[in-house]
LUMKOL-635716 format. One record per residue: residue in three letters; chain; x negated, z, y of N, C-alpha, C in turn. Coordinates in nm, 2 decimals, decimal comma, padded with zeros to 4 digits. Atoms other than C-alpha are relative to their C-alpha. Example, Ala and Ser with C-alpha at 12.3 -4.5 7.8 and 13.67 -1.06 7.14 Angstrom:
 code unit     nX     nZ     nY    caX    caZ    caY     cX     cZ     cY
  ALA    A -00,09  00,00 -00,12 -01,23  00,78 -00,45 -00,09  00,00  00,12
  SER    A  00,09  00,00 -00,11 -01,37  00,71 -00,11  00,08  00,08  00,11
This chain:
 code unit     nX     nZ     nY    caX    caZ    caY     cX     cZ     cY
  UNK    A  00,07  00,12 -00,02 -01,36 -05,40 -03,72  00,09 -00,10  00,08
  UNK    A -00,12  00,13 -00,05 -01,25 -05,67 -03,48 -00,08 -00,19 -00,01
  UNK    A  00,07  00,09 -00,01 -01,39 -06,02 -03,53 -00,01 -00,08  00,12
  UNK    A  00,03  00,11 -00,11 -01,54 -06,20 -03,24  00,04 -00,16  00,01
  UNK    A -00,08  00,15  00,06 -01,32 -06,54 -03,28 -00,06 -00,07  00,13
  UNK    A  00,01  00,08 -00,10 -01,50 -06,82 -03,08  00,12 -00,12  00,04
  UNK    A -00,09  00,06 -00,04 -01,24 -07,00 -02,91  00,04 -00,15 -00,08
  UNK    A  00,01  00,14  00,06 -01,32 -07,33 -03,09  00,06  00,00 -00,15
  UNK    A -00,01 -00,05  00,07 -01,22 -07,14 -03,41  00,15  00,00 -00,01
  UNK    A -00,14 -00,02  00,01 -00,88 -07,06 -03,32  00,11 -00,10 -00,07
  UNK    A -00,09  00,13 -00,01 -00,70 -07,40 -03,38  00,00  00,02 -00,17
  UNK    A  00,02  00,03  00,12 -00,87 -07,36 -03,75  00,05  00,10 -00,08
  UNK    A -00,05 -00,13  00,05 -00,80 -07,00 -03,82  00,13  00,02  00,01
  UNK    A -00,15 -00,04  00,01 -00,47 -07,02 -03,74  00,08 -00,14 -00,10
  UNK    A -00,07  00,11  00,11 -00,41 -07,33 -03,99 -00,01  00,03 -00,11
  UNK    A  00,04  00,00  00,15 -00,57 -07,18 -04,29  00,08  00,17  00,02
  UNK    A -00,10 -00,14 -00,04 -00,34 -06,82 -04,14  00,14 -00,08 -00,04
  UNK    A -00,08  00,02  00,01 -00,07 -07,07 -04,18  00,02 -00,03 -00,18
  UNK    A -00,05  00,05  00,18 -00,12 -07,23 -04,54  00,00  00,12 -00,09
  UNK    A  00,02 -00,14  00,11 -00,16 -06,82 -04,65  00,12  00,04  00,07
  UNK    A -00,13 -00,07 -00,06  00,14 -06,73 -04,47  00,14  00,00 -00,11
  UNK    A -00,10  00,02  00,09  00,38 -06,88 -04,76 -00,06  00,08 -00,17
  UNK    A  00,04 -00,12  00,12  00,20 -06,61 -05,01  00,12  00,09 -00,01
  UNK    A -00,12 -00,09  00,05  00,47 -06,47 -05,23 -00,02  00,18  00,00
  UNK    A  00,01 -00,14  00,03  00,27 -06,14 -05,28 -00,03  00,06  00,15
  UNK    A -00,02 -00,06 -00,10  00,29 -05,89 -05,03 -00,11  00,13  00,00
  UNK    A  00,10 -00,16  00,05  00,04 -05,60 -04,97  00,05  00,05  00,16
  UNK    A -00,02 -00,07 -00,15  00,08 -05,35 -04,69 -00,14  00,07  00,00
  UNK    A  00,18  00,00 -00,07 -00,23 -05,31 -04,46  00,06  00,07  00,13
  UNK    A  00,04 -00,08 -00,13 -00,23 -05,01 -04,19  00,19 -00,01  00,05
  UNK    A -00,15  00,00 -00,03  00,16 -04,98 -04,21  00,04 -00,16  00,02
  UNK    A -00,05  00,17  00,00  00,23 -05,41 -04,21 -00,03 -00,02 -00,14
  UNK    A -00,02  00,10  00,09  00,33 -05,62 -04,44 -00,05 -00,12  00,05
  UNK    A  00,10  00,11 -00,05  00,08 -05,90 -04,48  00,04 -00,12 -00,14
  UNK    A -00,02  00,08  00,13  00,13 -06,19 -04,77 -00,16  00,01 -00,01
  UNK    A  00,13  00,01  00,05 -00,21 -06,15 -04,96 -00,10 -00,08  00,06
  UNK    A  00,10  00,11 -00,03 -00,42 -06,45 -04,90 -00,03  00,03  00,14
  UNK    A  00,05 -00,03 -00,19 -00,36 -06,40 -04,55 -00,06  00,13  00,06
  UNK    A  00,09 -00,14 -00,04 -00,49 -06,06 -04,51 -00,09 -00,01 -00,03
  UNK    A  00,14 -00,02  00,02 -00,77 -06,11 -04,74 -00,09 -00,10  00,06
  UNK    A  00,10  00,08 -00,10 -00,90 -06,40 -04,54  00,00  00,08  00,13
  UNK    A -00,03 -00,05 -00,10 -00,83 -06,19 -04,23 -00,14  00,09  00,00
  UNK    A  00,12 -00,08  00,07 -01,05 -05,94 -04,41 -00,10 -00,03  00,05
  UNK    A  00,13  00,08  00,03 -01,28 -06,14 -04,52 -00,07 -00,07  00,14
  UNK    A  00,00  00,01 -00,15 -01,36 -06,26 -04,16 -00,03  00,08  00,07
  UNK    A  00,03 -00,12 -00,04 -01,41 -05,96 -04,02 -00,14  00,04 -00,07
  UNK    A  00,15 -00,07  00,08 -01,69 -05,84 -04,32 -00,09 -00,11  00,04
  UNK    A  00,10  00,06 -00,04 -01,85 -06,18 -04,24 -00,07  00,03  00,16
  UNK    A  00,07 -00,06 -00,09 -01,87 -06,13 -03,88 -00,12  00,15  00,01
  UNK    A  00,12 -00,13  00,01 -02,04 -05,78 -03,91 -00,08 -00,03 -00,08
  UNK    A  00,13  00,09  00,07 -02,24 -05,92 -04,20 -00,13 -00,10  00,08
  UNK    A  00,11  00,09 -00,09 -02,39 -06,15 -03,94  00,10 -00,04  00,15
  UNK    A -00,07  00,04 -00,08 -02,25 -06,19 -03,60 -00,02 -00,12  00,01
  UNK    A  00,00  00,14  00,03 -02,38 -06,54 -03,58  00,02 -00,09 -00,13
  UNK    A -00,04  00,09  00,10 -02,24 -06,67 -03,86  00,05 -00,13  00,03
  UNK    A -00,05  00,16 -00,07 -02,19 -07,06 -03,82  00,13 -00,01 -00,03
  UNK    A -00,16  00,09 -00,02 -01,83 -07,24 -03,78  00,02  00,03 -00,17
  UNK    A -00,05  00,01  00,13 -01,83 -07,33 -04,17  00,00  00,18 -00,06
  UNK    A -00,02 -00,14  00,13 -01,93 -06,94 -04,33  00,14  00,05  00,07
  UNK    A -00,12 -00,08  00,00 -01,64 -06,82 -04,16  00,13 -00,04  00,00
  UNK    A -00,15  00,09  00,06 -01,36 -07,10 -04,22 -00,04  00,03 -00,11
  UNK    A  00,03 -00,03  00,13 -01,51 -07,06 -04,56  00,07  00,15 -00,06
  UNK    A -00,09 -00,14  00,01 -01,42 -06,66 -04,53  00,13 -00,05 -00,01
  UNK    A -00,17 -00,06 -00,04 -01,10 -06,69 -04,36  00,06 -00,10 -00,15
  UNK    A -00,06  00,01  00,13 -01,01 -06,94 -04,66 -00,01 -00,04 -00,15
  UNK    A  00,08 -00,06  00,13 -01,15 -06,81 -04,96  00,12 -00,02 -00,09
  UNK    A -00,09 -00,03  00,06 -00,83 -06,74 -05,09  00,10 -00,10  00,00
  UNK    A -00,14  00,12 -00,09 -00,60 -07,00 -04,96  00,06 -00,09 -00,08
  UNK    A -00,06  00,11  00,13 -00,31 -07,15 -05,21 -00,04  00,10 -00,08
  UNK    A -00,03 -00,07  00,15 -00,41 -06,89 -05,45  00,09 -00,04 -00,07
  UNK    A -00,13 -00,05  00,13 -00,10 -06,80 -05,60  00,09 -00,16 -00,03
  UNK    A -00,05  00,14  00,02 -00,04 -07,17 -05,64 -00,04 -00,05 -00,17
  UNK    A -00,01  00,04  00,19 -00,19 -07,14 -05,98  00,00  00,11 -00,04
  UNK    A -00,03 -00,14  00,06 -00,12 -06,84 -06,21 -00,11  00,03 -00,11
  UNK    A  00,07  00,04  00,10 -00,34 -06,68 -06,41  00,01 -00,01 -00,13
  UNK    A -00,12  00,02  00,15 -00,06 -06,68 -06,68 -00,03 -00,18 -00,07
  UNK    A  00,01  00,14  00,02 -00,13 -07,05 -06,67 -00,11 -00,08 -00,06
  UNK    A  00,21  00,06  00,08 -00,52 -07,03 -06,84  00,02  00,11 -00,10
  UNK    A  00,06 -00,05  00,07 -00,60 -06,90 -07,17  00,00  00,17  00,04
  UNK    A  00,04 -00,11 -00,01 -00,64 -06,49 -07,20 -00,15 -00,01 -00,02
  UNK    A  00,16 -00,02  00,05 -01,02 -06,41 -07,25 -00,07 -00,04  00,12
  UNK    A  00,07  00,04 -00,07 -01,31 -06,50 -07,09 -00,01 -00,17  00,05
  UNK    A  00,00  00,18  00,01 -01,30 -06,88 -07,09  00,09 -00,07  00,07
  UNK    A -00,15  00,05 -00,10 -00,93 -06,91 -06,97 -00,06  00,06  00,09
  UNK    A -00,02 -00,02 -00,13 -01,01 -06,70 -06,68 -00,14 -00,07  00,09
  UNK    A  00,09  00,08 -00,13 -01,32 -06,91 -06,56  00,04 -00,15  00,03
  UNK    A -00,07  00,14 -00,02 -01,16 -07,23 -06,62  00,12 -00,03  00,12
  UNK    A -00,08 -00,03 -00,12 -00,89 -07,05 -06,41 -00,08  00,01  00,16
  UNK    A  00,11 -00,05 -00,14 -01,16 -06,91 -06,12 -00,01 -00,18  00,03
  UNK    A  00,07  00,13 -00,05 -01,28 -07,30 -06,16  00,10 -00,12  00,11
  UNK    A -00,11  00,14 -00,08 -00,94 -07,52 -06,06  00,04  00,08  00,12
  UNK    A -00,04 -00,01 -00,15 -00,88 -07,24 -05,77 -00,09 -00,01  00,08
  UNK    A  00,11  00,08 -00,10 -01,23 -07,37 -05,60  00,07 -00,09  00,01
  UNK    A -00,01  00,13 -00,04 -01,13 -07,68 -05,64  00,17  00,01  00,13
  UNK    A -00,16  00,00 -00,10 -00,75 -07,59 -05,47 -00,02  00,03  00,12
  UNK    A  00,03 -00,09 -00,14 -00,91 -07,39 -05,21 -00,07 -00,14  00,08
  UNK    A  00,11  00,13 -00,03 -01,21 -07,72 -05,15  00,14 -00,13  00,09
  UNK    A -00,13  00,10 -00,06 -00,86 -07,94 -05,14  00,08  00,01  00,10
  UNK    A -00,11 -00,08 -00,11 -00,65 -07,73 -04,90 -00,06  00,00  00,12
  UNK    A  00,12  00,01 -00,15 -00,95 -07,71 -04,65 -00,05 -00,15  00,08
  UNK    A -00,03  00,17 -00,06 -00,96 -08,11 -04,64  00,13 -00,04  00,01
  UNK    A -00,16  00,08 -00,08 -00,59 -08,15 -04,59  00,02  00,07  00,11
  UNK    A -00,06 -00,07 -00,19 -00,56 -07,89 -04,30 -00,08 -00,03  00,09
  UNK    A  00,04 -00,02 -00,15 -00,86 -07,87 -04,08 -00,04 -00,14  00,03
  UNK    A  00,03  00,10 -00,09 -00,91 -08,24 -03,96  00,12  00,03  00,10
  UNK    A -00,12 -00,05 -00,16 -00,56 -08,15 -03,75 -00,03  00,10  00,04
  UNK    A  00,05 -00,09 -00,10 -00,76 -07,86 -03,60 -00,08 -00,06  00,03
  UNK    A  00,07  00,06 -00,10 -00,97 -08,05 -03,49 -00,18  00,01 -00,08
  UNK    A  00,08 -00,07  00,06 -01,26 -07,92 -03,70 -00,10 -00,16 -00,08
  UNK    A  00,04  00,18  00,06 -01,55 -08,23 -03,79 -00,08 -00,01 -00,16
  UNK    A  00,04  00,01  00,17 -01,62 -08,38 -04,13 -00,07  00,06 -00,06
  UNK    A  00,12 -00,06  00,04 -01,96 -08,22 -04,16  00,05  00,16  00,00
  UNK    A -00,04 -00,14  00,06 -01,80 -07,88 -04,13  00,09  00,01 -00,07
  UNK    A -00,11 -00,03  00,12 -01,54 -07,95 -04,34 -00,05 -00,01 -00,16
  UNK    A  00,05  00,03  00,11 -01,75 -08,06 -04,61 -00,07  00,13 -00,07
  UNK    A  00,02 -00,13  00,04 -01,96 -07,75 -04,62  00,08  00,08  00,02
  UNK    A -00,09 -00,11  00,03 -01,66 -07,51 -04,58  00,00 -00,04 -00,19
  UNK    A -00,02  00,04  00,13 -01,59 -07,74 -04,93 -00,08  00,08 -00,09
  UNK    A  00,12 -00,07  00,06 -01,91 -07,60 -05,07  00,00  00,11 -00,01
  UNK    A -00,03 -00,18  00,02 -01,87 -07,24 -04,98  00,10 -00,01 -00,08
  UNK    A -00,08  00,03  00,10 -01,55 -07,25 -05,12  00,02  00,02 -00,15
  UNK    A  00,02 -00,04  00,20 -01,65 -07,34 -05,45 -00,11  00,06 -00,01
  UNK    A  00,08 -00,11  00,03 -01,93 -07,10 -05,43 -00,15 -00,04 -00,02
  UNK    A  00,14  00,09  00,03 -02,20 -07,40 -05,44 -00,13  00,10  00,07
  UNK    A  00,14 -00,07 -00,03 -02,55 -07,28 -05,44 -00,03  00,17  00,01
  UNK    A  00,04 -00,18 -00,02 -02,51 -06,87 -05,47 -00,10 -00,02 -00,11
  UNK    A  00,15 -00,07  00,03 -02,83 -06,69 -05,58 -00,10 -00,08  00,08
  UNK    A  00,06  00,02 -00,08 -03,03 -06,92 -05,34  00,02 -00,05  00,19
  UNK    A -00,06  00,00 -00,19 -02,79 -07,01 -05,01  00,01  00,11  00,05
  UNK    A -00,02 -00,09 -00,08 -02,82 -06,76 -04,78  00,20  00,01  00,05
  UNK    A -00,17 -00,01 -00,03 -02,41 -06,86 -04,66  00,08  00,01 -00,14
  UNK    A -00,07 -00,04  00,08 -02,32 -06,88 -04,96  00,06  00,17 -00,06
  UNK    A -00,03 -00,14  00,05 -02,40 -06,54 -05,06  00,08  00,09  00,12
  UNK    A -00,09 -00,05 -00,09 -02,27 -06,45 -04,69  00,15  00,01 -00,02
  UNK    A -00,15  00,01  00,00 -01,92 -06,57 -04,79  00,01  00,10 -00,15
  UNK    A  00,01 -00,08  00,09 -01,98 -06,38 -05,12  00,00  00,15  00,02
  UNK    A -00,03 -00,10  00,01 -02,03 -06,05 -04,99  00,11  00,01  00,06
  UNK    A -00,10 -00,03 -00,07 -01,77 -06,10 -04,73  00,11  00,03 -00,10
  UNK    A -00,11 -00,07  00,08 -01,53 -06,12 -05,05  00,00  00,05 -00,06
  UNK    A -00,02 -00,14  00,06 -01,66 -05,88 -05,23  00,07  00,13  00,04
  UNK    A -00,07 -00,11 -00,11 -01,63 -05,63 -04,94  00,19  00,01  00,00
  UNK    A -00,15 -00,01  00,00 -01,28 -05,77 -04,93  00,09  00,05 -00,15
  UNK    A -00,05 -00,08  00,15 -01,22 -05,70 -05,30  00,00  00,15  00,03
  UNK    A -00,01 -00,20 -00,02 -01,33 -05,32 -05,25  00,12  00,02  00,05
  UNK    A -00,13 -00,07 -00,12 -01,07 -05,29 -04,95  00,08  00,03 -00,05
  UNK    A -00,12  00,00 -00,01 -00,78 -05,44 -05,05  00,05 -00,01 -00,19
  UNK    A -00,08 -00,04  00,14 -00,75 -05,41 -05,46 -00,09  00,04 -00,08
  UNK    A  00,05 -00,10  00,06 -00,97 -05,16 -05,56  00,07  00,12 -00,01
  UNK    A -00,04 -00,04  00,00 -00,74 -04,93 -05,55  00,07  00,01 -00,12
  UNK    A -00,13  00,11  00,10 -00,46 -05,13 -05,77 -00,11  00,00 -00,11
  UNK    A  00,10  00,04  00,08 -00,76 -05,19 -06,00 -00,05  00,15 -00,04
  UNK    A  00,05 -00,16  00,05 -00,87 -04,80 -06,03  00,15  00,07 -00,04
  UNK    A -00,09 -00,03  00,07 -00,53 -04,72 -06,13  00,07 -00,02 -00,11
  UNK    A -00,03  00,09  00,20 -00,46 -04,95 -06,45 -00,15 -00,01 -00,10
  UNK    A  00,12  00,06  00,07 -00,83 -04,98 -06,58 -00,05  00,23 -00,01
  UNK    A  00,04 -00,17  00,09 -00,96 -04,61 -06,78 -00,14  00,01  00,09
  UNK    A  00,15 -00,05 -00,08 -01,34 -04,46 -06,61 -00,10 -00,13 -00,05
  UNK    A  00,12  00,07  00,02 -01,54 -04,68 -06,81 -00,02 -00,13  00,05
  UNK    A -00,01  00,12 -00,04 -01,39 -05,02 -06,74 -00,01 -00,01  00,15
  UNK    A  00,01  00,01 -00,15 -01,35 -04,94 -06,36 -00,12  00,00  00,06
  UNK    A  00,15  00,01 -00,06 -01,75 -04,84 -06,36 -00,04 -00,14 -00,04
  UNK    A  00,08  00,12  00,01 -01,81 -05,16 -06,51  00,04 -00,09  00,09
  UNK    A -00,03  00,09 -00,08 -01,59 -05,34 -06,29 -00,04 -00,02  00,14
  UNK    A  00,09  00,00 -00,06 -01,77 -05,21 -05,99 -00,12 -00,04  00,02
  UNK    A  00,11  00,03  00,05 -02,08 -05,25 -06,12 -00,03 -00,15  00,00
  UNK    A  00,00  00,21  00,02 -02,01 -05,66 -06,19 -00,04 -00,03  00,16
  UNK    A -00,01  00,03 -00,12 -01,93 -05,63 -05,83 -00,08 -00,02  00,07
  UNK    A  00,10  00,02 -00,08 -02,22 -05,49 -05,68 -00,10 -00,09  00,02
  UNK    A  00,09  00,06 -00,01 -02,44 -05,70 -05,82  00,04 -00,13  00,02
  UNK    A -00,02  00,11 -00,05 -02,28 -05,97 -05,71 -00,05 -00,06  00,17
  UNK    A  00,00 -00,07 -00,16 -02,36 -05,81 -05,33 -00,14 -00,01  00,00
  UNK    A  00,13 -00,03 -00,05 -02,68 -05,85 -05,14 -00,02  00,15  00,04
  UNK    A  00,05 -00,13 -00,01 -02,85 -05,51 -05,02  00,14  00,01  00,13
  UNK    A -00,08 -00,01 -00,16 -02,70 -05,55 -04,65  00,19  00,03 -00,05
  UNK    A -00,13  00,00  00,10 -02,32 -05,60 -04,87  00,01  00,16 -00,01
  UNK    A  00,02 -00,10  00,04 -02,36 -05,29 -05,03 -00,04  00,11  00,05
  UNK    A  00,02 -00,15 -00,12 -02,48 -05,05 -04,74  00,12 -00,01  00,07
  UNK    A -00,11  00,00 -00,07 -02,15 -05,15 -04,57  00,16  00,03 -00,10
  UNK    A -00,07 -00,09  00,09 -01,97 -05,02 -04,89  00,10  00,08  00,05
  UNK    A -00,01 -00,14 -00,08 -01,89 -04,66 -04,71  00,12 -00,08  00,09
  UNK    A -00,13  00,02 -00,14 -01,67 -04,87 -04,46  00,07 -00,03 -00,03
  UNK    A -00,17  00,04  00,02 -01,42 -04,99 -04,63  00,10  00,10 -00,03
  UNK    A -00,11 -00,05 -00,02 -01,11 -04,89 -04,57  00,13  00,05 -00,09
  UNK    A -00,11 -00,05  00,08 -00,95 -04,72 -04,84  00,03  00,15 -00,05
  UNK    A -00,06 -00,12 -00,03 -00,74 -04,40 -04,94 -00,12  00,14 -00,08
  UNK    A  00,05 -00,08  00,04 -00,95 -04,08 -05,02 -00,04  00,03 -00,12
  UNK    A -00,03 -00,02  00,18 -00,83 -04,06 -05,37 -00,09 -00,14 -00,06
  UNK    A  00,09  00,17  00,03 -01,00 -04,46 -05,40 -00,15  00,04  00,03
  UNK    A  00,09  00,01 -00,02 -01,26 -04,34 -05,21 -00,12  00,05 -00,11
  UNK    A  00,12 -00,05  00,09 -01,41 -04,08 -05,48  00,04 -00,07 -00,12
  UNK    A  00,09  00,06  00,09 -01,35 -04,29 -05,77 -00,08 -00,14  00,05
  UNK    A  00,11  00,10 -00,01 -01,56 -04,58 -05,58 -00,11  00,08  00,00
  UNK    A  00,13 -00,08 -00,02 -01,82 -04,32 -05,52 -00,05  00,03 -00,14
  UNK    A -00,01 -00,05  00,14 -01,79 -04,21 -05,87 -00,09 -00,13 -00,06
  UNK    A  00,07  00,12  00,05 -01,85 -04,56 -06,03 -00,13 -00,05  00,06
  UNK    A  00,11  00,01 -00,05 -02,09 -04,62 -05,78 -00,10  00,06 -00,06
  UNK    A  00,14 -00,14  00,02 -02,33 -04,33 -05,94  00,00 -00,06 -00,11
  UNK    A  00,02 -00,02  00,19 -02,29 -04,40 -06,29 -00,11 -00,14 -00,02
């Protein structure tokens, strides 16, 4: 996949490429070393485009920084269980919402789309926004890719069908027929297929 970057885009994608560039974790993608955030908005960008070539300005700053500042809070730093980790999910909306209004007014990028990038972001309105859920599959799709793998290797059959499973239905139909493309190693590929069935 290559994403169609409208030129106007550039100034923005390469600022929210920059505030993911100081990502401590490292993943290697197609022989490179990428710092996380930045690849999976890279990703993520990409699944949106093919998800919708016309995707507006905001779904796809929203993509590219979905992730952005992650590793800025830990999730050592919320409660174990269910409760710490949504309270955790909740403050890195709001980090990501934050990060998106300090960088792109210096690209150039105007209020009204920075506001709804805000929105996607924190995930406002899924089950009835159409973008929202666009930015949704996009990082699902990116979840499969890039740590489904890592994730089918520490978690036993059951927990991995379930953790699939959470996934899919988080995915519109369109999400989920683009499954098959992601890009991971043979041995990932049949247990996604696996979990997929069950």
């Amino acid at each position: 996949m290559k994403v169609n970057v409208r030129s106007e885009l550039t100034a923005a994608f390469a600022a929210i490429d920059a505030a993911n560039a100081a990502d401590p974790n490292i993943m290697e993608w197609r022989e490179e070393r990428w710092p996380r955030a930045q690849l999976q908005g890279v990703l993520a960008t990409e699944w949106t485009e093919l998800l919708d070539p016309r995707a507006s300005d905001g779904v796809l700053l929203a993509a590219r920084a979905h992730h952005v500042r992650r590793w800025t809070i830990a999730r050592a730093s919320y409660p174990e269980g269910r409760v710490g980790y949504l309270r955790w999910r909740r403050a890195l909306k709001e980090v990501h919402a934050d990060v998106v209004a300090e960088i792109l007014p210096g690209a150039g990028v105007a209020a009204e789309t920075i506001a709804r990038v805000q929105s996607l972001v924190r995930k406002e309105g899924l089950g009835h926004d159409p973008e929202t859920q666009l930015v949704e599959d996009a990082i699902c799709l990116t979840f499969l890719e890039t740590q489904f793998e890592e994730l089918a290797g520490r978690l036993d059959h059951d927990r991995l069908v379930t953790a699939v499973q959470k996934t899919v239905e988080k995915m519109s139909d369109a999400a989920v027929a683009l499954v098959a493309q992601t890009r991971i190693s043979p041995t990932a590929r049949a247990a996604l297929d696996d979990a997929l069935s069950q």
